[in-house]
NUNU-581998 format. One record per residue (C-alpha): z, y, x; residue in three letters; residue number from 1; chain. Coordinates in steps of 0.001 Angstrom, whole numbers, plus 500000, padded with zeros to 6 digits. Layout:
# NUNU-581998
<site zz="Z" yy="Y" xx="X" rest="ALA" nr="NUM" kette="A"/>
...
END
This chain:
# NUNU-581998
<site zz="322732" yy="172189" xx="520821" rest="UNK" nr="1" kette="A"/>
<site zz="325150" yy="169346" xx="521425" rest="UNK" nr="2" kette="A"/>
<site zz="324664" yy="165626" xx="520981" rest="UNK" nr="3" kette="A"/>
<site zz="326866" yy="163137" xx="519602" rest="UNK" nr="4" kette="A"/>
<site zz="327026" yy="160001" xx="518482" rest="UNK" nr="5" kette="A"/>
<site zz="329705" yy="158693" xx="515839" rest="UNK" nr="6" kette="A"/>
<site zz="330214" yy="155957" xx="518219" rest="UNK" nr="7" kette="A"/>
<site zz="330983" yy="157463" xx="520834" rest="UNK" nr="8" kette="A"/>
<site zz="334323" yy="159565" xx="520132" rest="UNK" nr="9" kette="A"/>
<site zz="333544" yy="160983" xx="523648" rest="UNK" nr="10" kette="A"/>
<site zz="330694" yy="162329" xx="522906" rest="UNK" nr="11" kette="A"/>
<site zz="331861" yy="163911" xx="519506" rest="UNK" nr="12" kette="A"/>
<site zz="335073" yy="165347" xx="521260" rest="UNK" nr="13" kette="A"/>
<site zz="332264" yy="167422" xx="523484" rest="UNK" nr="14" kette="A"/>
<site zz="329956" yy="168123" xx="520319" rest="UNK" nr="15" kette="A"/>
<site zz="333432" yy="169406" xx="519162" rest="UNK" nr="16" kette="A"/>
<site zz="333817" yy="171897" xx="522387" rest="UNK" nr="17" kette="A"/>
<site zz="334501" yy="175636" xx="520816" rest="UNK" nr="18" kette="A"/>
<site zz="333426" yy="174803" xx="517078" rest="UNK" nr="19" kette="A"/>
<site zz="334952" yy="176603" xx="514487" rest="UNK" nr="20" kette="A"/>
<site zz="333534" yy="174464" xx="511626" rest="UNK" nr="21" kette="A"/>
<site zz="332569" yy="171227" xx="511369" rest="UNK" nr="22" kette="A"/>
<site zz="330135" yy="170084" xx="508391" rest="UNK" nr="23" kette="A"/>
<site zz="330363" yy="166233" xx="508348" rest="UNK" nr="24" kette="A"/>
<site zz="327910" yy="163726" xx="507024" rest="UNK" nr="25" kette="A"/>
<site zz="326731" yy="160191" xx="508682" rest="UNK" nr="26" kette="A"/>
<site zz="324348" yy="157220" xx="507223" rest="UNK" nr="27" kette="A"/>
<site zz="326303" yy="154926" xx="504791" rest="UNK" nr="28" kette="A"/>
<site zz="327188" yy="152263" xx="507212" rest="UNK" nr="29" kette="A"/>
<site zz="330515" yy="149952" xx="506836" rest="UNK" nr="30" kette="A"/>
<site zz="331451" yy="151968" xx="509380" rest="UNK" nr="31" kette="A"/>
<site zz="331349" yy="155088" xx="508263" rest="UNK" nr="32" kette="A"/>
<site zz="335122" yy="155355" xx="507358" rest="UNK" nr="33" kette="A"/>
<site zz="336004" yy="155046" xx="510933" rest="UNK" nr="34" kette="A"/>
<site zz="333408" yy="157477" xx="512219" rest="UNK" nr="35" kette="A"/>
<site zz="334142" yy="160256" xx="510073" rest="UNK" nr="36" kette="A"/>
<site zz="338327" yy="159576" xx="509915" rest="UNK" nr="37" kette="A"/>
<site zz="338027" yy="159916" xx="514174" rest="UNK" nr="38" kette="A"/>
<site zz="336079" yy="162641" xx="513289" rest="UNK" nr="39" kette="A"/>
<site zz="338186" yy="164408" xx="511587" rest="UNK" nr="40" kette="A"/>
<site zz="340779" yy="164042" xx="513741" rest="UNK" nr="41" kette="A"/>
<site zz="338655" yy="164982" xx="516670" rest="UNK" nr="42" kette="A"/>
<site zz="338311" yy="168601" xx="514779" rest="UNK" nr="43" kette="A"/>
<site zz="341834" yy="168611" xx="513929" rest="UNK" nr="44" kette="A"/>
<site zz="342805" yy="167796" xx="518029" rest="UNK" nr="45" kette="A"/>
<site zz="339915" yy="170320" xx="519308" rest="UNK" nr="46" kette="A"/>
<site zz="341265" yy="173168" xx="516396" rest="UNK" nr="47" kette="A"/>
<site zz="338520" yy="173143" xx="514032" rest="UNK" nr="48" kette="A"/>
<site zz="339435" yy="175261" xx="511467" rest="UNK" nr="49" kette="A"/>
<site zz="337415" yy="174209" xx="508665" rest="UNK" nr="50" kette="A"/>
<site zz="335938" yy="170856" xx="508097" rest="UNK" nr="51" kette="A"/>
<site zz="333329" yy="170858" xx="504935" rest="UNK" nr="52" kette="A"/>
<site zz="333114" yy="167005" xx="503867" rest="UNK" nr="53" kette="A"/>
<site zz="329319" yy="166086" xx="502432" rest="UNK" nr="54" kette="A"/>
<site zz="330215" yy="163316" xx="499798" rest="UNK" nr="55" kette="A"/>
<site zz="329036" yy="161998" xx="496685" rest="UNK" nr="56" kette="A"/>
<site zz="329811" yy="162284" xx="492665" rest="UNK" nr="57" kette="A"/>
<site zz="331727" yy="159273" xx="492173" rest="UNK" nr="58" kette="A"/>
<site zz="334009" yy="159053" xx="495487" rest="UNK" nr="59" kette="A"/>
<site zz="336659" yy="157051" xx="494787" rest="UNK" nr="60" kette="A"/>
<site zz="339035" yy="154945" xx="497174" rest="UNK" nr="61" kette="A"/>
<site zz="338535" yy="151519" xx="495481" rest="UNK" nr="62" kette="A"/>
<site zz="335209" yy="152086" xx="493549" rest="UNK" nr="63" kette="A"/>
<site zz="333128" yy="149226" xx="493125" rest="UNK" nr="64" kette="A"/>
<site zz="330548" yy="151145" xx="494903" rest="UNK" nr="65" kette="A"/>
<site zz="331117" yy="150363" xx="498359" rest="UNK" nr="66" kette="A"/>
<site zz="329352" yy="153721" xx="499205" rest="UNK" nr="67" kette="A"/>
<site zz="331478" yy="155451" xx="497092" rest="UNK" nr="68" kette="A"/>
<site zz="334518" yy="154076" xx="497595" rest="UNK" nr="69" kette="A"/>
<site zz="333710" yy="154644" xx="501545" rest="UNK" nr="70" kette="A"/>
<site zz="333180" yy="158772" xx="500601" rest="UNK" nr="71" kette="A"/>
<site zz="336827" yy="158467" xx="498661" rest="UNK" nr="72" kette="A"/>
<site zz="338783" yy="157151" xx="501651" rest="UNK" nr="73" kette="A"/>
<site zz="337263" yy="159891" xx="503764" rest="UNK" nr="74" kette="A"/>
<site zz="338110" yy="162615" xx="501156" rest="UNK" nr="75" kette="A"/>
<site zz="341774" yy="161112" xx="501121" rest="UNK" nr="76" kette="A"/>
<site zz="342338" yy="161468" xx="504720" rest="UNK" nr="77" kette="A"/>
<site zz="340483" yy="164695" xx="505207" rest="UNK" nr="78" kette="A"/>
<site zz="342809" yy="166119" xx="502246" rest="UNK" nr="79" kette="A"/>
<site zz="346040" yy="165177" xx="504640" rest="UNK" nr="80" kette="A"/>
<site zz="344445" yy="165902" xx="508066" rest="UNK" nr="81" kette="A"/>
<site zz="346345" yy="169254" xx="508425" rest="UNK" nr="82" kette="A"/>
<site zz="343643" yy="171632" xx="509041" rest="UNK" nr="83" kette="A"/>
<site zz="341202" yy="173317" xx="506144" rest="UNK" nr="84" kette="A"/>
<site zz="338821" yy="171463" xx="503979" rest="UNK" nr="85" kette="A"/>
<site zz="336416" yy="171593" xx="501964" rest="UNK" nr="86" kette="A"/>
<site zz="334666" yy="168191" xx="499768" rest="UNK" nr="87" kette="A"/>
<site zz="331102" yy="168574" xx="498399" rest="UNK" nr="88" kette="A"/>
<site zz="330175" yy="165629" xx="496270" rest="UNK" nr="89" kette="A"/>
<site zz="326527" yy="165560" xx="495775" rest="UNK" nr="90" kette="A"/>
<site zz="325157" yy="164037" xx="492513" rest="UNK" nr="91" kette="A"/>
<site zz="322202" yy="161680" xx="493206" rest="UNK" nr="92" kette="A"/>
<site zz="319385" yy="163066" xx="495186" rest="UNK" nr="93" kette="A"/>
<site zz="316273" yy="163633" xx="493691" rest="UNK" nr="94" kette="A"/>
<site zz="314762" yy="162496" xx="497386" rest="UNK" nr="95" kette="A"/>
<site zz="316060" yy="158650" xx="496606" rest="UNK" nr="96" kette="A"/>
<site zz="312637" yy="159018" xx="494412" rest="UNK" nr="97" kette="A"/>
<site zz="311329" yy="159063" xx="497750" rest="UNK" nr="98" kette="A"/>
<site zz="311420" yy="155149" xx="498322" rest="UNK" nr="99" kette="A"/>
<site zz="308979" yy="154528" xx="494920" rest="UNK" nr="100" kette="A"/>
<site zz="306012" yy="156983" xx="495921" rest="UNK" nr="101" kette="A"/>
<site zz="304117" yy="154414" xx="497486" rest="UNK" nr="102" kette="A"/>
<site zz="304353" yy="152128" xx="494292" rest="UNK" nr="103" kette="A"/>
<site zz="303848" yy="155243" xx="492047" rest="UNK" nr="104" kette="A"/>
<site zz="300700" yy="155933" xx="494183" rest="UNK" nr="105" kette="A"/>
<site zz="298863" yy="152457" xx="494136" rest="UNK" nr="106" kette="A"/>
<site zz="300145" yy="151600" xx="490538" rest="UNK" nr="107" kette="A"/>
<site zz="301090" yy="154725" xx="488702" rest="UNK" nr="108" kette="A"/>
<site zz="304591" yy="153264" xx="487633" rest="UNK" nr="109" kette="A"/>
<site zz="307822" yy="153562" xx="488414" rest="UNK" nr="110" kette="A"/>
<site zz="310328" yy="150736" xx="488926" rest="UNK" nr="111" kette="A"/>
<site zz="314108" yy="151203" xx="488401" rest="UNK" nr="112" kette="A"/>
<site zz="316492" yy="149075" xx="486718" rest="UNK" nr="113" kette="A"/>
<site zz="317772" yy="152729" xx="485238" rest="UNK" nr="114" kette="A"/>
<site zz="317627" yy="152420" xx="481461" rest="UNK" nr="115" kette="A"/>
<site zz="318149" yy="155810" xx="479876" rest="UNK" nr="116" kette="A"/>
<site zz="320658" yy="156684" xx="482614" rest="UNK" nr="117" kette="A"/>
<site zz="320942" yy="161100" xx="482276" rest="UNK" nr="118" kette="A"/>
<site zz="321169" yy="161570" xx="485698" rest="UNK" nr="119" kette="A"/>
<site zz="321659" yy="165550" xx="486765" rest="UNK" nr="120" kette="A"/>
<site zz="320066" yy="164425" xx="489843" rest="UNK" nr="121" kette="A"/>
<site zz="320057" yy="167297" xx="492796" rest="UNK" nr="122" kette="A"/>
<site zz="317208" yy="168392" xx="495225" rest="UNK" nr="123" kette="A"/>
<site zz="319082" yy="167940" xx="498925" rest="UNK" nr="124" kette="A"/>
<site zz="317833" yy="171934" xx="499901" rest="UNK" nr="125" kette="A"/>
<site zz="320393" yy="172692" xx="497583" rest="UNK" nr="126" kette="A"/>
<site zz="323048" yy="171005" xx="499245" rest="UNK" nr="127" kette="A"/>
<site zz="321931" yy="172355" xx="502155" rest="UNK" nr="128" kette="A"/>
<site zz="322003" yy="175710" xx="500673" rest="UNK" nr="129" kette="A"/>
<site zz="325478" yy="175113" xx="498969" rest="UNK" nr="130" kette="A"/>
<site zz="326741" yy="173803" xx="502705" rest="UNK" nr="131" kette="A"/>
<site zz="325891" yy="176653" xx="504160" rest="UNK" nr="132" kette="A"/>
<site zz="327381" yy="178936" xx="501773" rest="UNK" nr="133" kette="A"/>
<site zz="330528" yy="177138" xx="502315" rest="UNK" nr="134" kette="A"/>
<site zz="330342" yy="177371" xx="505941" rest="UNK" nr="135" kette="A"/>
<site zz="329533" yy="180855" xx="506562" rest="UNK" nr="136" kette="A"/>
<site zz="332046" yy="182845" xx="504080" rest="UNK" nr="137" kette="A"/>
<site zz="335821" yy="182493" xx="503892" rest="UNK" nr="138" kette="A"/>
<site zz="337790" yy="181183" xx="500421" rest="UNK" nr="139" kette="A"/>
<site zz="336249" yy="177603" xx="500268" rest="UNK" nr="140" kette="A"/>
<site zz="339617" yy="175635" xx="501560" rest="UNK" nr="141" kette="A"/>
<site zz="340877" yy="173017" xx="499715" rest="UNK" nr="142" kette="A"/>
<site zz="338365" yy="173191" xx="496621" rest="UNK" nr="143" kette="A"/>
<site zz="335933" yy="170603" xx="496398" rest="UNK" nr="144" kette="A"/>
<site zz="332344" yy="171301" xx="494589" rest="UNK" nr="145" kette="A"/>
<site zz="330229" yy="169029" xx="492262" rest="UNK" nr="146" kette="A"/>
<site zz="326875" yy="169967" xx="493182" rest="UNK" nr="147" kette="A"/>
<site zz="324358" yy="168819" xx="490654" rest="UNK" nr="148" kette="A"/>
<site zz="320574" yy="169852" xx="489446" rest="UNK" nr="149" kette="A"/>
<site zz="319889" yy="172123" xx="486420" rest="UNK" nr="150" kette="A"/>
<site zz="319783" yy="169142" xx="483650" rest="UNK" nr="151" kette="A"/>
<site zz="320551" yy="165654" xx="483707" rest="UNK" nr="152" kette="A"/>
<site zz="317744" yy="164001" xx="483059" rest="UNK" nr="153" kette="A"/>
<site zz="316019" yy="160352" xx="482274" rest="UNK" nr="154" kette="A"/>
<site zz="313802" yy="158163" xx="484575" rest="UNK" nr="155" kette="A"/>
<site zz="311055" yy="159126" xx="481375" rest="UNK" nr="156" kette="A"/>
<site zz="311617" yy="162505" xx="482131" rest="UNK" nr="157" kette="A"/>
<site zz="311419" yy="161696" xx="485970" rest="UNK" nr="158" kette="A"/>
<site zz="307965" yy="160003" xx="485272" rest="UNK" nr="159" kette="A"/>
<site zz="306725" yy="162836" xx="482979" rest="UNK" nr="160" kette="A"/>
<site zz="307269" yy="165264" xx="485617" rest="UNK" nr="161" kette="A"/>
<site zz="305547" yy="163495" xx="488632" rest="UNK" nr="162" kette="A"/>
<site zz="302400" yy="162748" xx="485941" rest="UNK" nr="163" kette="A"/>
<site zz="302293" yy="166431" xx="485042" rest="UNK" nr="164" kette="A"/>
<site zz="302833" yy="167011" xx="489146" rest="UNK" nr="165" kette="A"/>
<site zz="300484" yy="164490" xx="490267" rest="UNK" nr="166" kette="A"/>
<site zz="298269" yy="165102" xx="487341" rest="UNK" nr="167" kette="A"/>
<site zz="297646" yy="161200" xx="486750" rest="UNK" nr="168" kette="A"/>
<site zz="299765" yy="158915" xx="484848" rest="UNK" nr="169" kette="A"/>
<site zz="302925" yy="157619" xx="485638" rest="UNK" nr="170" kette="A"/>
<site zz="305059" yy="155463" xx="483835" rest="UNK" nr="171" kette="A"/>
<site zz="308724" yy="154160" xx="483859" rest="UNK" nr="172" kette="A"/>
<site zz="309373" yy="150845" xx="483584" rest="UNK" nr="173" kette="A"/>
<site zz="312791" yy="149406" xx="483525" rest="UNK" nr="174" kette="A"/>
<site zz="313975" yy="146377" xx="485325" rest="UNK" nr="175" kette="A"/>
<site zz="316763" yy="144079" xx="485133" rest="UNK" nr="176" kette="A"/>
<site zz="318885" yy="144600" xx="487936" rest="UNK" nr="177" kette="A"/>
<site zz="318514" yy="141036" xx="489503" rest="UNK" nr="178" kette="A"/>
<site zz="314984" yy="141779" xx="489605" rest="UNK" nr="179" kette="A"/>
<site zz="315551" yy="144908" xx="491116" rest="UNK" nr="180" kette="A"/>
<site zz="317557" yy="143510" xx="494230" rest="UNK" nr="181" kette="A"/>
<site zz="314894" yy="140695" xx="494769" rest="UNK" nr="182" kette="A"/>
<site zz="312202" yy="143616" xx="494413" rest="UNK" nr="183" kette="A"/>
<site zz="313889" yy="145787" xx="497610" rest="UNK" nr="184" kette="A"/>
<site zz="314932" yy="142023" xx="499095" rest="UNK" nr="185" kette="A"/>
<site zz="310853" yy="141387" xx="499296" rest="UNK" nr="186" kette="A"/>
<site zz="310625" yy="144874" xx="500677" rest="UNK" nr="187" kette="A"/>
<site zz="312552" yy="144238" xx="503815" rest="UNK" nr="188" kette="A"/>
<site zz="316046" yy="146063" xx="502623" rest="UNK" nr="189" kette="A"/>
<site zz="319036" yy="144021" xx="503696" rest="UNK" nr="190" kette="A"/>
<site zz="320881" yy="142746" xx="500987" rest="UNK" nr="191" kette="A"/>
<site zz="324087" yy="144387" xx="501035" rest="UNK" nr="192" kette="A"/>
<site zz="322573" yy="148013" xx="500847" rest="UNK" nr="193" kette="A"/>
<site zz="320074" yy="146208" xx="497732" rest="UNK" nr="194" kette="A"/>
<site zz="323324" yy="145198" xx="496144" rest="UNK" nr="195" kette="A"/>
<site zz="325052" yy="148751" xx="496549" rest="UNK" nr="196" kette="A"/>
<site zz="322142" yy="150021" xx="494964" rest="UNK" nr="197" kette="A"/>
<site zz="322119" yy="148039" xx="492057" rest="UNK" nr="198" kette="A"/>
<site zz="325798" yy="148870" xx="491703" rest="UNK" nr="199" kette="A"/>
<site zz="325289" yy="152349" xx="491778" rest="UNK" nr="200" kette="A"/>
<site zz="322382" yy="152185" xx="488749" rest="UNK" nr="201" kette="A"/>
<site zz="324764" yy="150196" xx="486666" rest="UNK" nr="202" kette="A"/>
<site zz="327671" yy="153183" xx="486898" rest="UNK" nr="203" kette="A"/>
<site zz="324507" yy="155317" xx="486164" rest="UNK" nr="204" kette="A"/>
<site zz="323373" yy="153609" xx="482665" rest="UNK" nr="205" kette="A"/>
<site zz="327388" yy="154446" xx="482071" rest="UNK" nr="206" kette="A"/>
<site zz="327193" yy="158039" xx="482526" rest="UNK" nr="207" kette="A"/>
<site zz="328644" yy="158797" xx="485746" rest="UNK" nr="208" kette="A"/>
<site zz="326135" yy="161001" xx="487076" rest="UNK" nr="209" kette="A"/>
<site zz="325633" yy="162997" xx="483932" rest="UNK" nr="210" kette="A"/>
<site zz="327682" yy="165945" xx="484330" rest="UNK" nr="211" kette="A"/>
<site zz="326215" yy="169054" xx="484893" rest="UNK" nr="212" kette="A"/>
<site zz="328034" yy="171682" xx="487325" rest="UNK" nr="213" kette="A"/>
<site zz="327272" yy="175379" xx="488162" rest="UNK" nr="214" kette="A"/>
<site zz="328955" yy="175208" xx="491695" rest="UNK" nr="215" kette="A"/>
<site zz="325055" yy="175031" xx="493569" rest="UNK" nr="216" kette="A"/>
<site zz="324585" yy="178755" xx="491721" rest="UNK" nr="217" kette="A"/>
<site zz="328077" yy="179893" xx="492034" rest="UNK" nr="218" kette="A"/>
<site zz="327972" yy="179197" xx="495806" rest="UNK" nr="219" kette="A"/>
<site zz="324244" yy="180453" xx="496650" rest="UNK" nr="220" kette="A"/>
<site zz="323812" yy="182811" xx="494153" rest="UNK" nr="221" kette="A"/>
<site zz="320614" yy="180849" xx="493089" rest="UNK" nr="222" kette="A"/>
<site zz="320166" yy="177981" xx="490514" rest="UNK" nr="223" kette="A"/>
<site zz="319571" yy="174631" xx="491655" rest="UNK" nr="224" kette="A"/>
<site zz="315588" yy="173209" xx="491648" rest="UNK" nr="225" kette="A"/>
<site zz="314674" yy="171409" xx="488768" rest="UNK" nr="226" kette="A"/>
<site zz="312773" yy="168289" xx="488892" rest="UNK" nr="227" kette="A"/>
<site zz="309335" yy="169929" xx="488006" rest="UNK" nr="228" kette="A"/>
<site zz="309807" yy="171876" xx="491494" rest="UNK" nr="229" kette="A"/>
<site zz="310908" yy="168758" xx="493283" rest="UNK" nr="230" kette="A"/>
<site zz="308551" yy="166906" xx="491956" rest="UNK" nr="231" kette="A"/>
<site zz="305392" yy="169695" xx="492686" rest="UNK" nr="232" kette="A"/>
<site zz="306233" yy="170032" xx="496157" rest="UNK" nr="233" kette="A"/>
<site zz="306106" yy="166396" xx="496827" rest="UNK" nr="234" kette="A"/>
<site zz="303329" yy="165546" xx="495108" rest="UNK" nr="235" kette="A"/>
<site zz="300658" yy="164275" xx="497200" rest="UNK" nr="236" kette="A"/>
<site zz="303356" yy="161281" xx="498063" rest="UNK" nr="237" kette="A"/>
<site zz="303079" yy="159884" xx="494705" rest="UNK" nr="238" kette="A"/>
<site zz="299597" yy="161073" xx="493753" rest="UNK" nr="239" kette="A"/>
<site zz="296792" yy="158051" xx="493319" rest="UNK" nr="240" kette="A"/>
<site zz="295106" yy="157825" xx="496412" rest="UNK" nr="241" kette="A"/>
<site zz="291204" yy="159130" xx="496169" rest="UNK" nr="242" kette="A"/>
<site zz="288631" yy="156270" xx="495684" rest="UNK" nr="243" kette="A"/>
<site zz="286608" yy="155804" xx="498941" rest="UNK" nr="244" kette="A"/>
<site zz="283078" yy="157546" xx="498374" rest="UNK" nr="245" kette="A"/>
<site zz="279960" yy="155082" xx="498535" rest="UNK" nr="246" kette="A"/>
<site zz="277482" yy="154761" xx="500202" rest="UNK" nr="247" kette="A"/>
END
C-alpha cells in the first residue's frame, strides 16, 4: 500500500515505484486537470505501461460542463502521452441518488430539476468491475468504453423503484433549475459545484446520457445492475424512518 497525494507529485512519483498500471480517478476539483496531466506523466517517466483513465459520458475539451470539459482535457493528453491507454467514461452514477435519501426519508419525494431526462444511469460496482477487467487482461489499449446501466431510465422510474424498494411512497417532483441551485445553496454546497450540477441536468433533459452501451457485459462477462438492485440494496437510506413507540 502506497500513499499519495495529487498534490504532492513527490509523493505520486513513489506511489508510482514498480507499477505496471495505473487506474486514475481524483474528486472534481478545478484542479483536477493538473493533477491527473502530472500524473500521467509521472507513469509515463516511471514506465507505466498502461494507464486506464476513469471519466465521464460527455467529456469534452470545451463542454459547458466544467466537469466534463475537465475529463476531456485529460482524455486529450492521456491519448498523446506516449505510453498505453485506456478511457472509461462512466454514465451518471446511480450513487448521485445518494445526496436525496435523507429528503426521500423524512418526505417521501424526490427533488431534481430532471424533467423526463432517460438517463442509463450506472451502479459504480460496475465500474469497478469494468476497471478491473481492463486492468488485469491485455487488448484494452487505446479503446475507450461507455459504461452505462441496463436501461435508461426516468426520475418516475427512479421513484417507482425506491417506493417498491422502500415499500412506502415516493414521488418525483421536478424543479426549476434556479430553484434547484438555491435548494443545494441552503444545504451548505458551494456554489460553483451547485451550478455544475445544474448544468449537467440541463444536458440531461437533452439526451446526453441516454445511450445505452454493452461494454460493462462485454468487459465482465456480467450485465450491469439495474436500478431495482441498486435501489434494494440501499434501501434503508431512503426508507421513512419508524415512528417512535409511545408510551
Amino acid at each position: 500500500l502506497a500513499v499519495g497525494d495529487f498534490a504532492e507529485p513527490r509523493s505520486v512519483r513513489a506511489a508510482l515505484e514498480g507499477a505496471d498500471a495505473l487506474l486514475l480517478s481524483c474528486a472534481d476539483d478545478p484542479r483536477r486537470v493538473g493533477w491527473e496531466t502530472a500524473a500521467i506523466d509521472a507513469a509515463v517517466a516511471a514506465g507505466v505501461r498502461r494507464v486506464v483513465k476513469l471519466s465521464a459520458m460527455a467529456a469534452e475539451p470545451g463542454s459547458p460542463v466544467a466537469f466534463w470539459d475537465w475529463h476531456g482535457q485529460v482524455e486529450r493528453h492521456l491519448r498523446s502521452c506516449g505510453t498505453g491507454w485506456v478511457i472509461l467514461r462512466a454514465n451518471w452514477y446511480m450513487s448521485n441518488l445518494l445526496a436525496a435519501a435523507s429528503a426521500v426519508a423524512a418526505e417521501g419525494r424526490l427533488y431534481a430539476p430532471a424533467g423526463q431526462a432517460r438517463i442509463a444511469m450506472i451502479d459504480p460496482r460496475d465500474v469497478g468491475a469494468a476497471a478491473a477487467a481492463v486492468l488485469g487482461s491485455p487488448g484494452h489499449e487505446g479503446k475507450t468504453y461507455l459504461l452505462t446501466g441496463p436501461r435508461a431510465i426516468t426520475y418516475d422510474e427512479v421513484a417507482a423503484g425506491l417506493s417498491a424498494a422502500t415499500r412506502s411512497r415516493v414521488e418525483f417532483t421536478d424543479i426549476p433549475g434556479d430553484a434547484a441551485y438555491q435548494a443545494m445553496i441552503g444545504d451548505g454546497m458551494p456554489g460553483f459545484v451547485a451550478e455544475q450540477i445544474v448544468a449537467m441536468f440541463a444536458r440531461l433533459r437533452q439526451g446526453v446520457a441516454a445511450q445505452v452501451s454493452p461494454d460493462v457485459e462485454t468487459l465482465t462477462g456480467s450485465a450491469p445492475r439495474d436500478f431495482a438492485c441498486f435501489a434494494t440494496d440501499h434501501a434503508r437510506l431512503f426508507a421513512p424512518a419508524a415512528a417512535p413507540a409511545r408510551r
